[in-house]
Steps between C-alpha positions, in 0.01 A plus 500: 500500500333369854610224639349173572551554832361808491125405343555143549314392174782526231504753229722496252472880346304844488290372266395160707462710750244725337332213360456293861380799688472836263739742613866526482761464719575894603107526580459159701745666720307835531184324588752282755581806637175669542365138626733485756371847649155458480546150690688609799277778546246275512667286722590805742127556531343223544758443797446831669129378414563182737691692743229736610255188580803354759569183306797364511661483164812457303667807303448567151783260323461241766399139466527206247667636157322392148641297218438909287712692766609821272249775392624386153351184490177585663442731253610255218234228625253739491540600098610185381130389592307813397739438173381137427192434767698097522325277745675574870654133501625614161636845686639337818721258293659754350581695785557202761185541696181275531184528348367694827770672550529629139147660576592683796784634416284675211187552708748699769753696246236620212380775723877659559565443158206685361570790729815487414393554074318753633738678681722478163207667338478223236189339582182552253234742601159344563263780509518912400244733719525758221614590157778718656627206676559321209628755270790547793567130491499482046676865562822376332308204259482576149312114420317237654307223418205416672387083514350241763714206618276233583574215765341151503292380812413194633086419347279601803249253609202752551312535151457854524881577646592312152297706280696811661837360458471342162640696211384420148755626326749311689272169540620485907448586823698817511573847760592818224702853564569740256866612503640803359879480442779713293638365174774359671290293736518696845150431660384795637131445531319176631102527553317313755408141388170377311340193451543356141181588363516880504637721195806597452409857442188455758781446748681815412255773411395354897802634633589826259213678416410628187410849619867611596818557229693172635742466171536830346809546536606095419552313197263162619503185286235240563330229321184400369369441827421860576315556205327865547777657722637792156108622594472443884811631637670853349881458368595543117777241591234150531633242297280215447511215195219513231284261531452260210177493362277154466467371181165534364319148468259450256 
């Protein structure tokens, strides 16, 4: 198991671990890994960057060295907040740091560790140009399960901003995207975000079109929200709840 020295927030076990930022220990290092890569490239070129306009500067690795020195715990900040969102006086007291510095160290590492996922290959999609893109992506899926996540916003002050971002359903102020994910609860799709008061199936038949043979090949569970997608969209393999009927009120 790490280390406190090595995250410097203590963690007892795998499963703490899993819990406090959502991976385990053997792929916090690969991400580490990968992180550390993508930063010193980074580093390299935005110092040859500085050299070619003749200013005097330090080499990459130089200068005053953070409280978060290893690519370990750079990385580690960076989930444990995605993990729990915690105010960043929250964050910087468990990692040593001040409220401001909390922030920055987020603001400057969440680009290196997103290119980093990516690099892994393990971030979601966000967008398919085609039908034959996606059926190379699902190529090995057998089931998925299509739903929208939906994430509470602050109420706007305009009127008509609030009558966008208001969702009924969820009586809030809310941004939606629908997710598709495997049984075993490996996101693979994310769509781009809606305000609160569009449809859950509004949002989706926006971004897969009912014209092309998305699913044929997929065993898709959804729920009631996507009422009308067995006679929209082409696939023997839909699965959708029946609806319970109203009672009749005389």
């Amino acid at each position: 198991m790490l280390k406190p020295e090595e995250t410097i927030i203590k963690i007892k076990d795998e499963r703490q671990l899993k819990s406090v930022c959502g991976v385990t220990e053997s792929q916090l290092k690969k991400i580490a890994q990968q992180f550390e890569l993508v930063e010193n490239e980074d580093k390299q070129a935005r110092y040859e960057q500085i050299c070619l306009s003749n200013f005097r500067v330090r080499k990459p690795g130089g200068g005053h060295k953070g409280i978060l020195k290893t690519p370990l715990q750079k990385v580690l900040i960076v989930l444990v907040y995605c993990k729990s969102y915690s105010t960043y006086d929250d964050l910087g007291s468990r990692f040593g740091l001040s409220k401001s510095a909390a922030f920055d160290n987020v603001d400057r590492h969440f680009p290196f560790v997103s290119r980093a996922l990516a690099r892994l290959g393990v971030l979601p999609h966000r967008t398919f140009d085609n039908v034959e893109e996606f059926q190379e992506i699902f190529e090995d899926i057998k089931e998925i399960i299509i739903d929208v996540t939906s994430l509470k916003s602050q109420r706007p002050q305009n009127r008509e901003q609030q009558k966008e971002v208001y969702s009924g359903k969820k009586k809030a102020h809310t941004y939606k995207n629908t997710i598709i994910s495997t049984l075993q609860k490996f996101i693979l799709f994310i769509e781009l975000t809606f305000t609160g008061h569009n449809h859950d199936y509004k949002m989706f038949k926006s971004e897969f079109s009912t014209k092309e043979a998305w699913f044929e090949h997929l065993k898709v569970f959804v729920d009631l929200g996507y009422q009308g997608i067995c006679k929209d969209y082409s696939g023997k393999n839909i699965l959708i709840p029946i609806k319970k009927p109203r009672k009749q009120q005389f």
